[in-house]
C-alpha positions in Angstrom: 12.2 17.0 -9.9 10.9 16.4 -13.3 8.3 19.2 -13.7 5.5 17.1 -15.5 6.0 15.0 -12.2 5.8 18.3 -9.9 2.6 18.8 -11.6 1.3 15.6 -11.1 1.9 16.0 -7.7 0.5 19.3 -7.2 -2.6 18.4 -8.7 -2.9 15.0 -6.9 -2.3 16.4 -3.4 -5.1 18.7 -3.9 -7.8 15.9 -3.6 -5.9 13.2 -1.8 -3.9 15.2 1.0 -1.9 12.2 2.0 0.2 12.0 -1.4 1.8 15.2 0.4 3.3 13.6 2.9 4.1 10.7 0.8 6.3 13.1 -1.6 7.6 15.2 0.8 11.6 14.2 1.0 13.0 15.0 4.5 16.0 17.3 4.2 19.3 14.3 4.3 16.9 11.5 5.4 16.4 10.6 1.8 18.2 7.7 0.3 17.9 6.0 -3.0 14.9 3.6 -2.9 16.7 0.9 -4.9 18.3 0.2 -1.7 15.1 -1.5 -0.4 15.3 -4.4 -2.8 18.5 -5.3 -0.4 17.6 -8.7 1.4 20.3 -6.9 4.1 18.2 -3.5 4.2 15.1 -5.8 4.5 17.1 -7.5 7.8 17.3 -3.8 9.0 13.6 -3.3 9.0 12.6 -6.3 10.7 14.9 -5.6 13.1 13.8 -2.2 13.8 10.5 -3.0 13.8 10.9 -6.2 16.7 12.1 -3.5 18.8 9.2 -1.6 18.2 6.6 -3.8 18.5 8.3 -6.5 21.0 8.1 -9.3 18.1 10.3 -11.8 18.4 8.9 -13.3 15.3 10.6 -12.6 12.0 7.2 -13.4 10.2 5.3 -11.2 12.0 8.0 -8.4 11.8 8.0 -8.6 7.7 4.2 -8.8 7.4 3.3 -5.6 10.0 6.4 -3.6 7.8 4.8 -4.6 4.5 2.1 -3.9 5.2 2.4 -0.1 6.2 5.3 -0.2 2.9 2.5 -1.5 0.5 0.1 0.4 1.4 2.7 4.0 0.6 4.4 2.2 -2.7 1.0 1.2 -3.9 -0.8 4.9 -2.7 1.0 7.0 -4.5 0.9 5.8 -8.5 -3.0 4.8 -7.4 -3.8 8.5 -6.6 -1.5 10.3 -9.5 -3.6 7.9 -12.1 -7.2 8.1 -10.7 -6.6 12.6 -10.6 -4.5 13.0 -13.2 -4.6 10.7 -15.9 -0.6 9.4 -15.5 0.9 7.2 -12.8 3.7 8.5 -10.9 6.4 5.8 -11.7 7.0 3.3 -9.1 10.4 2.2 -10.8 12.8 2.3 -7.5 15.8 3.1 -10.3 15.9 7.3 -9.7 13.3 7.1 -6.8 14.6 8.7 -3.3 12.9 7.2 -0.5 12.8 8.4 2.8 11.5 6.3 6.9 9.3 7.6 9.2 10.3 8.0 12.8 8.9 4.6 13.8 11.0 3.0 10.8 8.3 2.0 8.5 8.9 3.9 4.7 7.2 7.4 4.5 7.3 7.8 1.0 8.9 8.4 -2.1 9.6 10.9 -5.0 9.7 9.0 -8.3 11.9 9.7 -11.6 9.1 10.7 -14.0 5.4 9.4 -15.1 4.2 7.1 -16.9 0.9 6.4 -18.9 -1.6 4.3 -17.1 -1.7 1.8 -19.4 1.9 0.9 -17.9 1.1 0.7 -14.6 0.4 -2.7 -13.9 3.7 -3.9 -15.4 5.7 -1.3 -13.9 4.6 -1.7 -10.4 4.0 -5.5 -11.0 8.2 -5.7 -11.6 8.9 -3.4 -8.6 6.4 -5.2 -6.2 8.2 -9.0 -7.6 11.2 -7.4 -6.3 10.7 -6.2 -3.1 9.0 -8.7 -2.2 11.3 -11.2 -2.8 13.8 -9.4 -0.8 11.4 -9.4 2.1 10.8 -12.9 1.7 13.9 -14.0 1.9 15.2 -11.3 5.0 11.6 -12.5 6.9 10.3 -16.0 5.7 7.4 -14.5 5.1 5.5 -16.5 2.9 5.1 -14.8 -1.4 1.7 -15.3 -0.9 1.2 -13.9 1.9 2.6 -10.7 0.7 0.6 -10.3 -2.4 -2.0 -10.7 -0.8 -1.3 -7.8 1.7 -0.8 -5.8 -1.7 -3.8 -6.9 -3.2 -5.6 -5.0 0.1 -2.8 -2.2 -0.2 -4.0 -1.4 -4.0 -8.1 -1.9 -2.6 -7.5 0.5 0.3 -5.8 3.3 -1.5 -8.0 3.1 -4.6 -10.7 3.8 -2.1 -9.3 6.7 -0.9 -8.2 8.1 -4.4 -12.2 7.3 -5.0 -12.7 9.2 -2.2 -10.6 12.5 -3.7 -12.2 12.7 -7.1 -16.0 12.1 -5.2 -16.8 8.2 -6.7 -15.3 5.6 -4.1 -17.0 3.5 -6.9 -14.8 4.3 -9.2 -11.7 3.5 -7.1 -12.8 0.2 -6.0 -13.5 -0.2 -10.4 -10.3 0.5 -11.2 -8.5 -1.3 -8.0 -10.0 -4.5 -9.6 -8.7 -3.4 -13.3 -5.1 -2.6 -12.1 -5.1 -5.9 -10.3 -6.2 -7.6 -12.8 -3.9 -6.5 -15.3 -0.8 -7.3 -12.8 -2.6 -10.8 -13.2 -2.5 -11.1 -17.1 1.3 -9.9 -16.5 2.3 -12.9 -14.4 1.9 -12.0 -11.0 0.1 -14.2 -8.5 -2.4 -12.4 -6.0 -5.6 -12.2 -5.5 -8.5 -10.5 -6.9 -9.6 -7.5 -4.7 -13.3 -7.9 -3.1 -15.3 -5.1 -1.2 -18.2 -5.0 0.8 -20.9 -2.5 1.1 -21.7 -1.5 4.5 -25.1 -0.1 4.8 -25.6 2.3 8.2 -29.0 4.1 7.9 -29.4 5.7 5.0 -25.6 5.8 4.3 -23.8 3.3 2.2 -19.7 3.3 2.5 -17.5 0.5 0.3 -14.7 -1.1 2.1 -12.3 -3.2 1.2 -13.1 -7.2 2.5 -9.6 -8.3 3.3 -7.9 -11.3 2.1 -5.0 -10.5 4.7 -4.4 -10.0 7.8 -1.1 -7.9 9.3 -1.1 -10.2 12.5 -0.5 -7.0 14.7 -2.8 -9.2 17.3 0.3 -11.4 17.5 2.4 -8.7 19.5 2.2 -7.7 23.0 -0.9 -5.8 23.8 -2.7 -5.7 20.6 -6.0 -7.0 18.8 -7.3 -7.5 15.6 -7.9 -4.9 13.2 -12.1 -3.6 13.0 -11.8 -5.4 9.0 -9.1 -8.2 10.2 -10.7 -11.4 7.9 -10.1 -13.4 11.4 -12.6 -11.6 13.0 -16.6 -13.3 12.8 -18.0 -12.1 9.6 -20.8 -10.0 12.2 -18.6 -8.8 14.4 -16.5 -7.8 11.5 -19.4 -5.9 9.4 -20.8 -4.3 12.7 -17.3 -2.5 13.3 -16.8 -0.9 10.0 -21.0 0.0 10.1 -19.8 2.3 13.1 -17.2 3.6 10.8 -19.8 4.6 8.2 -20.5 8.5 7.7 
């Protein structure tokens, strides 16, 4: 691994634990992550993941795996850039990429870094391309995925927020990176937040434009923040969530 990368890491993982786990190849269960912009390896995944989740429906198979996948591809260059300065590169050409048990992607080691000026671009070609793939393998709708990454990049900016103290700040520069995706040609929405007040404690969440239709497989609900929920009901679940 590249050291400046190493570093990166190293530093990151310090505030925003997770990126550990998100870097951290298992030994021979690593395989190049170019392979993921394969409508076939796509096939694989929804496949996988019906058997997991006893969906029969190829839509909601691609939406509940891109929506853990965006969450990790989008986590990692979001919390290198908001520690450090420089993104991780989330270029899948000299990325390794690795599954979890339940089959939905782990994480990723990248090639090198990149200034955070090139970000948006970068991950804006790498996110066209995966989710093409997906779209074709799953019928999921473009849209649809974009906007699951437009919540992906909200979430983990929180958390990156979280890291360096100023959720603020994460949620600020969630709505710059998306924005700048935007201005590159890309077609998803704008991230939104709400400001959940419990007491005397305020917490920032992201206010969803997407749902990962997990209430559409045996035995599940909706998600506390799921946008199909009542507004109340929806605010009164994350208030309990505040600390």
């Amino acid at each position: 691994m590249d050291e400046h990368l190493a570093q990166t890491y190293a530093l990151t993982a310090r505030r925003v634990p997770l990126l550990a786990a998100w870097t951290a190849l298992p030994d021979g269960r690593s395989f190049p992550a170019a392979d993921m912009a394969d409508a076939e390896w796509m096939a694989h995944r929804l496949a996988d993941t019906a058997s997991r989740w006893g969906s029969g429906n190829p839509r909601v198979n691609g939406t509940l795996w891109w929506y853990s996948a965006s969450s990790t591809l989008t986590g990692i260059p979001i919390a290198t850039a908001l520690v450090t300065g420089v993104a991780a590169c989330p270029r899948l050409e000299g990325a390794r990429a690795f599954l979890t048990a339940d089959g939905y992607l782990g994480g990723l080691t990248a090639s090198s870094v990149l200034p955070v000026a090139d970000l948006a671009s970068e991950l804006a070609g790498t996110l066209t391309v995966l989710i093409d793939a997906l779209a074709e393998a799953s019928g999921v709708r473009r849209a649809a995925l974009w906007a699951i990454t437009t919540d992906s990049i909200a979430n983990r900016a929180l958390d990156a927020g979280d890291g360096i103290g100023d959720r603020m700040r994460g949620s600020m520069f969630a709505r710059q990176l998306v924005d700048a995706m935007r201005a590159d040609g890309v077609i998803l929405p704008r991230p939104r937040f709400v400001d959940v007040h419990a007491g005397a404690v305020t917490r920032r969440f992201t206010q969803r434009a997407s749902c990962c239709l997990i209430y559409e497989t045996p035995g599940s609900a909706k998600c506390v923040s799921c946008p199909r929920r009542p507004a109340e009901d929806r605010l009164s679940g994350l208030a309990a969530l505040v600390t």
